[in-house]
C-alpha positions as CSV (number, residue, x, y, z in Angstrom):
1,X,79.4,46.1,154.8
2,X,77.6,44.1,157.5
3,X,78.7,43.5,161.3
4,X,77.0,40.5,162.5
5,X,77.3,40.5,166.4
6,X,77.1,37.9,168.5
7,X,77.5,37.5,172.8
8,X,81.3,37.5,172.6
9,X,82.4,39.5,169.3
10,X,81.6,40.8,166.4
11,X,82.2,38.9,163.2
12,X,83.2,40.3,159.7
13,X,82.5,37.6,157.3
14,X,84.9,37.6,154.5
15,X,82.0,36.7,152.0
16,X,80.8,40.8,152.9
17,X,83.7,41.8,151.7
18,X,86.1,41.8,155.0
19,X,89.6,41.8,155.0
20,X,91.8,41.6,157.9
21,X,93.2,45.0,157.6
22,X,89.9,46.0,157.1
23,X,88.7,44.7,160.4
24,X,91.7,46.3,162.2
25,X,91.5,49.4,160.6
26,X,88.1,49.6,162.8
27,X,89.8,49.3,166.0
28,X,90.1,52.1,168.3
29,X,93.7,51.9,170.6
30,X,95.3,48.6,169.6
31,X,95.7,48.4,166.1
32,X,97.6,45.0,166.3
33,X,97.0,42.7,162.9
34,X,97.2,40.2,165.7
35,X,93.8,41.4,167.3
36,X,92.1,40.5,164.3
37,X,91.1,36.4,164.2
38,X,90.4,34.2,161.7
39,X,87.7,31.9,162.3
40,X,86.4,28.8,160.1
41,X,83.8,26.4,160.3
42,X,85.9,23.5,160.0
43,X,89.0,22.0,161.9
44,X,91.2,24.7,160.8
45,X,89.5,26.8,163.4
46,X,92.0,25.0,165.8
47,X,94.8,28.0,164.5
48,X,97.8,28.0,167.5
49,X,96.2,31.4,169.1
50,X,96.7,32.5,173.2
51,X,95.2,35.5,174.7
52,X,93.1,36.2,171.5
53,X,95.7,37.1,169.6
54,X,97.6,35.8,166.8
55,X,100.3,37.2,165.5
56,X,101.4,35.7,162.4
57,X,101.0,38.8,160.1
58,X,99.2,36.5,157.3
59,X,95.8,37.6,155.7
60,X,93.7,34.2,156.4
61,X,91.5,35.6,153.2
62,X,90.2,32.0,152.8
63,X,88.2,32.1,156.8
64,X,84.9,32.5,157.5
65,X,85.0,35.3,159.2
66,X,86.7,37.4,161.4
67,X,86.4,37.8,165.2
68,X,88.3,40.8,167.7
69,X,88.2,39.2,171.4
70,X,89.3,40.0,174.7
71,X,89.6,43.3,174.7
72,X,87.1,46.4,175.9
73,X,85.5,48.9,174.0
74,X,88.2,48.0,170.9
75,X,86.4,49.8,167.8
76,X,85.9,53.3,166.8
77,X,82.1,53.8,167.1
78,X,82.3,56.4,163.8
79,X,84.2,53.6,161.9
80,X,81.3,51.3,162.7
81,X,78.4,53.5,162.3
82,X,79.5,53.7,158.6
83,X,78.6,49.8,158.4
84,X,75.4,47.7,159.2
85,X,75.2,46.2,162.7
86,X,73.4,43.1,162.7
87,X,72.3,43.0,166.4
88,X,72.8,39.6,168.5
């Protein structure tokens, strides 16, 4: 699936295929759901969220996308070299 990344993430759009599990299953040390944010294009992109994390265990299926902030070096290179990068 594609990785589209941008100057302060990467995003995993939902209509690739992403999942939020999916997205966390990428990460390397902290495997937290609550890594994983859902992002919209609308007002709903206002989700109750500090430290870029959010930890309300739901799936957010209906988001844009999918964003993992704040946090160095967070995914497996091997799990993402199995996807395409869509450079910034």
């Amino acid at each position: 699936m594609r990785i589209v990344e941008t100057s302060l993430c990467l995003r995993f759009y939902t209509s690739d295929g992403w999942t939020r599990e999916a997205v966390r299953e990428l990460l390397s040390d902290d495997k937290r759901l609550a890594r994983v944010m859902p992002r919209y294009f609308d007002d709903r992109d206002k989700i109750g969220w500090a430290g870029f994390v959010l930890d309300d265990g739901a799936t957010h299926s209906e988001c844009e996308y999918f964003a993992v902030y704040g946090v160095c070096q967070p995914f497996s290179c091997s799990a993402l070299a199995e996807h395409e990068l869509i450079p910034f």
